[in-house]
C-alpha positions as CSV (number, residue, x, y, z in Angstrom):
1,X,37.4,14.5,45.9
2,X,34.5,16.3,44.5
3,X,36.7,17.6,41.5
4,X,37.8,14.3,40.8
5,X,33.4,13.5,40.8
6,X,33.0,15.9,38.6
7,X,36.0,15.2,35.6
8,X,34.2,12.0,35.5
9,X,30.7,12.6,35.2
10,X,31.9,14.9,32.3
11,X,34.1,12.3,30.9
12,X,30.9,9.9,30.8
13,X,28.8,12.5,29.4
14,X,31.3,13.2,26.2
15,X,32.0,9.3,26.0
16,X,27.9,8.9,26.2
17,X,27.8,11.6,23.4
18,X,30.4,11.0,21.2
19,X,29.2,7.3,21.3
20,X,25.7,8.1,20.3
21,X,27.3,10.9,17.3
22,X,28.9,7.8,16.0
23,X,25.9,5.5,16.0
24,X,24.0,7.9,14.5
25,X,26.2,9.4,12.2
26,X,25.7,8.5,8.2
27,X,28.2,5.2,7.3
28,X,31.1,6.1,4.9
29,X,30.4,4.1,2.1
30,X,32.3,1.3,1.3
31,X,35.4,2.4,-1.3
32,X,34.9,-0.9,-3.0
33,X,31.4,-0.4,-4.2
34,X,31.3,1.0,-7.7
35,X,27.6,2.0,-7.9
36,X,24.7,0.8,-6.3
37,X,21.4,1.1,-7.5
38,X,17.1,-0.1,-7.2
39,X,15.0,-0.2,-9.5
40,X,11.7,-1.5,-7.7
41,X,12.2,-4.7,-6.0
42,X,15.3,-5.4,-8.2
43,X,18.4,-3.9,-7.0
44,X,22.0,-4.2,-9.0
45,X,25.3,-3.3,-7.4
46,X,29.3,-3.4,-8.5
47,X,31.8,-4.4,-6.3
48,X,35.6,-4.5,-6.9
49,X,36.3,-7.3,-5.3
50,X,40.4,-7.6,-6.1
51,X,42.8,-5.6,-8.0
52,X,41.9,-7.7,-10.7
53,X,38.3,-8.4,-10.3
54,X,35.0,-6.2,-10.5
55,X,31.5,-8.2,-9.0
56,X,28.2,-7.2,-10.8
57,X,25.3,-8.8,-8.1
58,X,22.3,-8.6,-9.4
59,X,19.5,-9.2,-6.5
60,X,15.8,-9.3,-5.8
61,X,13.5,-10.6,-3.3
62,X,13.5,-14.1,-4.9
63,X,16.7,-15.1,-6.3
64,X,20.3,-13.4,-6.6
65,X,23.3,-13.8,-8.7
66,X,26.7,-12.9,-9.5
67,X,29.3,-12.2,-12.1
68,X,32.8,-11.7,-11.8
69,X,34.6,-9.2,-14.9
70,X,38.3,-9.1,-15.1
71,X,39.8,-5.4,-15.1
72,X,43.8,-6.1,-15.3
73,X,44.8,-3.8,-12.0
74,X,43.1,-0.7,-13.9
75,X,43.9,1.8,-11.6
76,X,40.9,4.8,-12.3
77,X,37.8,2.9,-12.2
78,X,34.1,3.5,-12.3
79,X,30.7,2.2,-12.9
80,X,27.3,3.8,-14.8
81,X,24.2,2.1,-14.0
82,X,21.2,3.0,-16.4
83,X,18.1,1.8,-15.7
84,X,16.1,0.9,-19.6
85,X,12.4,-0.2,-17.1
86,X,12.0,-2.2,-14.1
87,X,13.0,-5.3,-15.4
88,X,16.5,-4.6,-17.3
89,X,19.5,-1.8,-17.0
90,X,22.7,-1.3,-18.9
91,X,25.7,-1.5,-16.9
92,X,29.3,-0.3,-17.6
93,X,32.6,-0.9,-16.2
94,X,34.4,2.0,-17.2
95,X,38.2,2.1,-16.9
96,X,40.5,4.8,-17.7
97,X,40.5,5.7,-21.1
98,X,37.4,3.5,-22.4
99,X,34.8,1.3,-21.5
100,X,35.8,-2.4,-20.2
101,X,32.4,-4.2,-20.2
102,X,28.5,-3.3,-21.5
103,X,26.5,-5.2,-19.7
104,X,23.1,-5.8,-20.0
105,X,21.6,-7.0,-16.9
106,X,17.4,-8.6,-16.6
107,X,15.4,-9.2,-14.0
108,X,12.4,-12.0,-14.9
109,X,11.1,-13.1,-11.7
110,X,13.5,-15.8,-10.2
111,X,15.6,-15.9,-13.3
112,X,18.3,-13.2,-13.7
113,X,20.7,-12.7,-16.7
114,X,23.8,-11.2,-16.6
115,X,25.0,-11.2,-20.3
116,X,28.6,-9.2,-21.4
117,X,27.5,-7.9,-25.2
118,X,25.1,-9.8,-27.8
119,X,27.0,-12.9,-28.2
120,X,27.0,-13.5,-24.6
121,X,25.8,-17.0,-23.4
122,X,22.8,-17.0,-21.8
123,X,23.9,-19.7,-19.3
124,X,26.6,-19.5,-16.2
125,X,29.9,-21.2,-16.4
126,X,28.3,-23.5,-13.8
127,X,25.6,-24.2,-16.0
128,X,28.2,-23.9,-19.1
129,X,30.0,-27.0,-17.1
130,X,26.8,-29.1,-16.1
131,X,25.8,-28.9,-19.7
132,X,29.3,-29.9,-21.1
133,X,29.2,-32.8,-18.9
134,X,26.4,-34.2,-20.1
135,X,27.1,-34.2,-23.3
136,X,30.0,-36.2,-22.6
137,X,28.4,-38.5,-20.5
138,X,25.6,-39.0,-23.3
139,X,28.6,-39.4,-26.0
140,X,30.2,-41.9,-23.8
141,X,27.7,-44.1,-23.8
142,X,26.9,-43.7,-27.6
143,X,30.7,-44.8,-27.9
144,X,29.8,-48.1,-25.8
145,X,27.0,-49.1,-27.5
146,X,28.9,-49.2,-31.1
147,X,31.7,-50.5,-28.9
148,X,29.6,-53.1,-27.9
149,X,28.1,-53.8,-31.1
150,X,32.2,-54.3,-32.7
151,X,32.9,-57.6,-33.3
152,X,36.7,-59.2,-32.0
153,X,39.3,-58.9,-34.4
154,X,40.5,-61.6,-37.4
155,X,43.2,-62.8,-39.0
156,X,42.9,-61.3,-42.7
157,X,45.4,-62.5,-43.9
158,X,48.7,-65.1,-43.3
159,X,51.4,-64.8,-46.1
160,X,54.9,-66.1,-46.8
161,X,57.3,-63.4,-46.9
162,X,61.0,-63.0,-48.4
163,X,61.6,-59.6,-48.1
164,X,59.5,-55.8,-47.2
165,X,57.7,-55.6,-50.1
166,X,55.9,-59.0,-50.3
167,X,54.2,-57.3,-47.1
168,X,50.3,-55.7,-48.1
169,X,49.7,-52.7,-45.8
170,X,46.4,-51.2,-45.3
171,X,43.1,-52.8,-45.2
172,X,43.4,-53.4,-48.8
173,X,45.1,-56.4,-50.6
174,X,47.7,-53.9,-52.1
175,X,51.8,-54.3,-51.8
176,X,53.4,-52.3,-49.4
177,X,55.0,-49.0,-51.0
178,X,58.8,-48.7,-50.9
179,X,60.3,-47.1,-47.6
180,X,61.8,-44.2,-46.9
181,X,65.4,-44.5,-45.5
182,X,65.4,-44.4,-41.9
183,X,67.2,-41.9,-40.3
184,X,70.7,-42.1,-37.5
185,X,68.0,-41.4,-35.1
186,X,65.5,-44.1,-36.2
187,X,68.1,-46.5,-35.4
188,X,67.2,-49.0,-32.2
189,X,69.0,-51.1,-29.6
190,X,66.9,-53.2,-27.8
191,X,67.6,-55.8,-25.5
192,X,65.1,-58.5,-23.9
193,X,65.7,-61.2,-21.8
194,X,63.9,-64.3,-21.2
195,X,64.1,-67.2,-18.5
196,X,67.7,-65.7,-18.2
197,X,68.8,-65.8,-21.7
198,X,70.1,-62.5,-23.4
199,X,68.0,-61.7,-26.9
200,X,68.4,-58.6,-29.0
201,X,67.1,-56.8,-31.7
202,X,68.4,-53.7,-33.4
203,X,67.7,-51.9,-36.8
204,X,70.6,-50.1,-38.5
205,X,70.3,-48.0,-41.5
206,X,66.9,-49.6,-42.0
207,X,67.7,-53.2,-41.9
208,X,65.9,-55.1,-39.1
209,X,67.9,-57.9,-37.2
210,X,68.0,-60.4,-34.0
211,X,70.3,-62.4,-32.8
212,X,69.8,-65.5,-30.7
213,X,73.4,-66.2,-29.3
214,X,73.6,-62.2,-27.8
215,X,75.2,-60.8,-31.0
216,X,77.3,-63.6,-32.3
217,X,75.3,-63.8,-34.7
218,X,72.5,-61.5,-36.5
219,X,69.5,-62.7,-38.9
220,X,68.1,-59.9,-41.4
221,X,64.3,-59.6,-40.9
222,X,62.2,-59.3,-44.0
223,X,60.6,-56.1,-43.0
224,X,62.2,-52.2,-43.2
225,X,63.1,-50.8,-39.9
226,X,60.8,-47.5,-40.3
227,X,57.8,-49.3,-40.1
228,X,58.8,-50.4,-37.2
229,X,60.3,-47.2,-35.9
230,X,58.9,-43.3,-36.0
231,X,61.4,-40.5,-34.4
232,X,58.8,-38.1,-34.2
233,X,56.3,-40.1,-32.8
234,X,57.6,-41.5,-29.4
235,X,54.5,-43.9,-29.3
236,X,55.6,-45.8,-32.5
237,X,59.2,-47.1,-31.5
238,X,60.2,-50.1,-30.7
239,X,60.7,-51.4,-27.6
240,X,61.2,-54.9,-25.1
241,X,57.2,-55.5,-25.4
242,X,57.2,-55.1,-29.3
243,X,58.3,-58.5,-30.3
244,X,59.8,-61.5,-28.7
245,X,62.5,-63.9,-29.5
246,X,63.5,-67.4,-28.1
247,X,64.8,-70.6,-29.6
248,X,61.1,-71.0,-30.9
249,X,60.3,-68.4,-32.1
250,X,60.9,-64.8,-33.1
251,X,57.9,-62.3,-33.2
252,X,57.7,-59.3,-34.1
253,X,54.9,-56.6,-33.8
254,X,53.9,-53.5,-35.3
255,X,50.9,-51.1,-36.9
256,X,51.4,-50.7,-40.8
257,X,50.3,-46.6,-41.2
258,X,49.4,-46.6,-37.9
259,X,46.4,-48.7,-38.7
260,X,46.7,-52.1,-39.8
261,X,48.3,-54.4,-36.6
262,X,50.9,-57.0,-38.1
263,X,53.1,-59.8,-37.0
264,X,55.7,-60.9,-38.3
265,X,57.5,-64.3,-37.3
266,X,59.4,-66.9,-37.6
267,X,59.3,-70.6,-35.6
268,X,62.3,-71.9,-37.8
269,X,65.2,-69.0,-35.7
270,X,64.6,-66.9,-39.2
271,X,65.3,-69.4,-42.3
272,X,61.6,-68.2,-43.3
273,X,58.9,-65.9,-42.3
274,X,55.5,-65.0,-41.9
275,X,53.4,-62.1,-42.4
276,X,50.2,-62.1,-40.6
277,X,47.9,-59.3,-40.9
278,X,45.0,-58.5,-38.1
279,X,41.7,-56.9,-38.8
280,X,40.2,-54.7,-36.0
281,X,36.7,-53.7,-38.0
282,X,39.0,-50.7,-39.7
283,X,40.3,-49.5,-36.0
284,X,43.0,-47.4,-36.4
285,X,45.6,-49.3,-34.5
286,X,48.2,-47.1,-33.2
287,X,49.5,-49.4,-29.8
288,X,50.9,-53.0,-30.8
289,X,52.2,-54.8,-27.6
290,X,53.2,-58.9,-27.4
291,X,54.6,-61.0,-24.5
292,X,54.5,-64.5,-23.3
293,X,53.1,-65.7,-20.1
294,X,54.4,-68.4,-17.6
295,X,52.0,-71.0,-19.4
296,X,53.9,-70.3,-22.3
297,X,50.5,-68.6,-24.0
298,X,51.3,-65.4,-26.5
299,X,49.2,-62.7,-25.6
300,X,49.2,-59.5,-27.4
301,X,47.4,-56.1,-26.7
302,X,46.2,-52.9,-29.3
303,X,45.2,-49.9,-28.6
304,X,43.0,-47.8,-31.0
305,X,43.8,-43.9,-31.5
306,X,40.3,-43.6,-29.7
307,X,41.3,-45.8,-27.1
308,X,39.8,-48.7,-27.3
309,X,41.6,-51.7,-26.5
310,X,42.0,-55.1,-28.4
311,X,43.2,-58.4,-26.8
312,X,44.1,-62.3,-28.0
313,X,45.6,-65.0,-27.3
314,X,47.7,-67.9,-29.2
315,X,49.6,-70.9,-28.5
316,X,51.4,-71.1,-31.9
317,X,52.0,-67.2,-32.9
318,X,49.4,-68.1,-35.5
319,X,46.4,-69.1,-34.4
320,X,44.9,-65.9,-32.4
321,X,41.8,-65.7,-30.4
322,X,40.9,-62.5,-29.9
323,X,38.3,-60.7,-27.5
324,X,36.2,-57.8,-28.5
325,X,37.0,-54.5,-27.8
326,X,36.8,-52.8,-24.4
327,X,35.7,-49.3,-23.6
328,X,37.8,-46.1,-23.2
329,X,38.0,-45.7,-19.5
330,X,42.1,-45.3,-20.5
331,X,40.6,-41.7,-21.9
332,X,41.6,-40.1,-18.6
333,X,45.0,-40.2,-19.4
334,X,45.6,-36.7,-21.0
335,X,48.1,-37.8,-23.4
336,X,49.0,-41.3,-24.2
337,X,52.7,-41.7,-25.3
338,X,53.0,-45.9,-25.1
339,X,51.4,-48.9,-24.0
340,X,53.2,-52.0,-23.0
341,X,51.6,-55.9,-22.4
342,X,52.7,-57.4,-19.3
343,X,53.3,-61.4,-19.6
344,X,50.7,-61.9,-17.0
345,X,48.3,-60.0,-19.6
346,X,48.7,-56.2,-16.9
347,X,48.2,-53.1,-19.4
348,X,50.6,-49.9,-19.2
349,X,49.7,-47.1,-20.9
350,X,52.5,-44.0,-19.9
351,X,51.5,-40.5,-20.9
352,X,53.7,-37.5,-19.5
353,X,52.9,-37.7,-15.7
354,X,50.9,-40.8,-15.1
355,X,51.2,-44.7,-16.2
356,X,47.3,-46.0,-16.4
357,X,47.5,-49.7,-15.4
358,X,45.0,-52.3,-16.2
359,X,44.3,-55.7,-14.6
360,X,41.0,-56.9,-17.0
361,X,42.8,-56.6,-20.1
362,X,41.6,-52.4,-20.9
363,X,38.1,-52.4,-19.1
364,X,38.9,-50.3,-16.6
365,X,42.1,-48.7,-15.6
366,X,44.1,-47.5,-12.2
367,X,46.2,-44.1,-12.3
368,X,49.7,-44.4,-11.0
369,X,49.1,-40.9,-10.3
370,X,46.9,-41.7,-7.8
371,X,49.3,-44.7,-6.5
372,X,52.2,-42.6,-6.2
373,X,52.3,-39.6,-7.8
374,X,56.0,-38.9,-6.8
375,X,57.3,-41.8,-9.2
376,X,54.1,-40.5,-12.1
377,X,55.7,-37.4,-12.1
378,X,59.6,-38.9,-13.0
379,X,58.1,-41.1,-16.3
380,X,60.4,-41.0,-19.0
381,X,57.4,-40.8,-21.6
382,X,60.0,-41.4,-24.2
383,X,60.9,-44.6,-23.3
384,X,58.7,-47.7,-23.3
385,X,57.8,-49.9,-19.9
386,X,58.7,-53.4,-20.0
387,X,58.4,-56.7,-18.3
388,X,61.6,-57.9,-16.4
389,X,61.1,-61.9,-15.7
390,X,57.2,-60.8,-14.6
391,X,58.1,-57.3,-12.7
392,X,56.6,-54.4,-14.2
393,X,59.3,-52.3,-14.7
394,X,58.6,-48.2,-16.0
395,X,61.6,-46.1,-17.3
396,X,62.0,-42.8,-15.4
397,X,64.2,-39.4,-16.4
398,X,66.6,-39.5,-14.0
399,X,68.2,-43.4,-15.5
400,X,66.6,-45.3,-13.0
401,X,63.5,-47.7,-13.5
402,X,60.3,-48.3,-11.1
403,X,59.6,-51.3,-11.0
404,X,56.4,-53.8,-9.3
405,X,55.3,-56.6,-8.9
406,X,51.7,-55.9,-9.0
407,X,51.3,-52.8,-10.4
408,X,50.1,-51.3,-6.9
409,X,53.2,-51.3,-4.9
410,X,56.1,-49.3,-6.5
411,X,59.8,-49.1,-5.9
């Protein structure tokens, strides 16, 4: 008994001392710190933070900050610290063969600077940000004051036409130039239905024509098809909302240069036509969209390259009152492919992975994205939406088409 009393007071006396060794002993430093040094009150000190990353904190009693530096998984590294006075050092991330960074670091009271070379900006990324947003805030609402200050668009011009070059393109009073031939894949099939009857348009080898008896017969249209149809540019084909056709009437939409919004029609099933031109203050006018509502009222919708958005109204097809522009909420689509008018006067706008939809004719807009992002993400940007006897109706890749009746619940 008393051997086994005295193995454990010496146990407890190594455990007490080896205990106390360790408390006392000097800490390893930390493998991750680079260098580490004061300078007065101000103290600087590089970190590797990752394999990738190396932290330069620079600290005092009133204020700290930090930098991150990318190394690139640079296996021999190192740090120099060189103090130039009290209030600045140059520090170096050294790497294997040469030096990664020269970094001049200053201490001024609460403000520190941490600035990689001469041509450095003086601010943070954070700061960098703030700033950026501001300036887009203020140039927003530079945009809606000169928005607001834009008058609605005008008819310029209403002209008899016989054939493509009695059309004048542009803002000025100048006849159109000969087109270039369209190309195989210029060529368009396009099919829209009203109140159950089949229409169609389609433009072959240039020429332009609809049918009102679903292809029995086909009327030429005085106009060639490539200004009505761009390969390249997905945005500028034709589609179900760029003209419509009845007994009544046969209209037809589309932006001359990408500028100059046109219509042309016909109230007599194409024995003559009409050209009418649209002026939007000089707006380049790269959307064109038309429909007809339940109250049998023509609406159309265009959308500037800047995007703002023009809207009218007619009961004839040429007789337009228009409203003045709205502002360019529909800039947080990324990329805007196409833009489609609803009959009951809903806005789509498709770019790649979202469809913007609006209910107040472009004021504001609502992010299918944010809807139902699982039906954004299958768009078929290439093809244009559509209204299917007043359901909203968005082609998607995979052949099928999401279609709503609101433009909030999607199927």
């Amino acid at each position: 008994m008393k051997i086994l009393k005295h193995f454990l007071v010496v146990f407890l006396v190594e455990a007490l001392l080896l205990g106390a060794l360790f408390i006392w002993m000097p800490k390893q430093k930390n493998s991750n710190i680079l260098a580490s040094e004061s300078k007065g009150e101000n103290t600087i000190v590089l970190t590797k933070s990752n394999e990738e990353t190396v932290t330069i904190t620079a600290k005092n009693k009133e204020t700290t900050k930090e930098r991150d530096f990318t190394i690139f998984d640079e296996k021999k590294l190192s740090a120099d610290i060189e103090w130039k006075n009290a209030q600045s050092a140059q520090v170096k991330i050294i790497g294997k063969n040469q030096d990664l960074y020269d970094v001049t670091v200053t201490f001024n009271g609460n403000k520190i600077e941490i600035r990689n070379g001469e041509n450095d900006p003086l601010i943070s990324y954070e700061e960098t940000m703030k700033l950026q947003k501001e300036q887009e805030k203020k140039a927003k609402e530079e945009a809606m004051k000169k928005i607001e200050k834009m008058s609605a668009p005008t008819i310029a011009l209403v002209k008899d036409i016989t054939k493509d070059s009695d059309i004048e393109n542009g803002y000025a009073s100048t006849p159109a130039k000969p087109q270039a031939p369209i190309t195989e894949e210029q060529n368009a099939q396009v099919n829209h239905g009203d109140d159950g009857a089949l229409y169609d348009m389609k433009i072959e080898a240039g020429k332009v024509m609809v049918t009102l008896d679903g292809g029995g017969h086909w009327v030429n249209v005085p106009v060639n098809g490539s200004r009505l149809q761009d390969y390249w540019l997905t945005f500028y084909r034709m589609g179900n909302q760029s003209y419509y056709i009845d007994a009544d009437m046969i209209m037809i939409a589309y932006c001359e240069k990408y500028q100059q919004p046109h219509i042309i029609m016909s109230k007599d099933q194409g024995k003559t036509w009409k050209d009418i031109r649209i002026d939007c203050e000089s707006a380049g006018i790269s959307q064109i969209s038309i429909a007809k509502d339940k109250n049998h009222t023509y609406r159309i919708a265009m959308m500037s390259g800047d995007y703002l958005m023009f809207t009218g109204t007619s009961t004839d097809g040429i007789n337009w009152t228009f409203d003045k522009p709205s502002g360019n909420d529909i800039e947080k689509a990324s990329t805007m492919y196409s833009m489609a008018l609803m009959k009951d006067g809903t806005i789509l706008v498709t770019s790649f992975d979202d469809c913007l939809i609006s209910k107040d004719h472009g004021k504001t807009y609502t992010s299918l994205k944010e809807i139902n992002p699982i039906i954004a993400q299958q768009i078929n940007y290439q093809l244009i939406p559509y209204d299917e006897d007043g359901t909203y109706c968005i082609p998607l890749k995979n052949g099928k088409v999401a279609k709503s009746k609101d433009g909030t619940n999607w199927e």
